[in-house]
N, C-alpha and C positions, 0 to 999 in steps of 0.2 A: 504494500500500500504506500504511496507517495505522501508524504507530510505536506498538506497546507497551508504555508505562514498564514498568521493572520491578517486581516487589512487594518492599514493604521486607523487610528481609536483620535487622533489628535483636535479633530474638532468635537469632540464630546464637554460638554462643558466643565465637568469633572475633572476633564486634561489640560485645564487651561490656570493660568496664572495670569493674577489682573492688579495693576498699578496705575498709579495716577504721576504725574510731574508735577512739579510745584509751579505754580501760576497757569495752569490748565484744565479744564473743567473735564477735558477726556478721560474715558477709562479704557486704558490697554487692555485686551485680552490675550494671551499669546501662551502656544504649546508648552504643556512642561519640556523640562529638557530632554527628557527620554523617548518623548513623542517626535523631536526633529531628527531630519535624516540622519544616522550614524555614520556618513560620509562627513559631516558637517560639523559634529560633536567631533570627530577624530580629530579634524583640523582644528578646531578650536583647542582641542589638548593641547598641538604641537607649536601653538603661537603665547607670546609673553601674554601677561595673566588678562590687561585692556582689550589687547588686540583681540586676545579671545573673545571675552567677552562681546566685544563693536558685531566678531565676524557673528556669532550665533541672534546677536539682535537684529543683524541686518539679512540674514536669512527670515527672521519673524516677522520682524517689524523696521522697516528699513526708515532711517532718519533719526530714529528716538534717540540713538546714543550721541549721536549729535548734538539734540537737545539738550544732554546733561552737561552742567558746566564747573559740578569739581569729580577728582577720581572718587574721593568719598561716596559721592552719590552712587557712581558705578557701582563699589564696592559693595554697597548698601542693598542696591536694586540685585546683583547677583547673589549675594548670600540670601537673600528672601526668596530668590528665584530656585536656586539650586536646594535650599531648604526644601521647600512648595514640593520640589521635584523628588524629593528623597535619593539626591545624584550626587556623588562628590567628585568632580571632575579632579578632581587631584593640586597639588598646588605648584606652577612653574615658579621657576629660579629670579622669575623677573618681577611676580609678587609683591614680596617680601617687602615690606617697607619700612 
């Protein structure tokens, strides 16, 4: 018998993670991190700890990380995100701060 992957679950509301910016009335909704493509989480590993970050937002949601205007916020918006997700992408060399 052939195993059939499952089909992604990522628009289910349940799979989603939702944030707001400061001085904007939107509400983000965007995949946990487990729900985006695993080609995309790979790469995001193999880049310094922002860049990571930028590239998986801009696969979601492209422009937000742009919006944000210190690394805190980054920092902030990913660990609530990666929480959410019950994901620990691991932590690169270029972090640390």
């Amino acid at each position: 018998m052939v195993f059939q992957v499952p089909a992604a679950k990522k628009s289910i509301g349940q799979n989603k993670f939702e944030f707001q910016i400061p001085g904007e009335d939107k509400t983000y909704a965007i995949p946990l991190i487990k729900y985006i493509k695993p080609s995309v989480v790979a790469e995001a590993q193999m880049l310094p700890a922002a860049a990571g970050v930028k590239r998986l937002l801009d696969e979601v949601a492209p422009g937000v990380f742009d919006k944000l205007e210190q690394g805190s916020q980054v920092d902030a918006l990913f660990d609530a995100w990666s929480e959410e997700s019950d994901i620990d992408l691991g932590e690169s060399s270029a972090s640390a701060s």
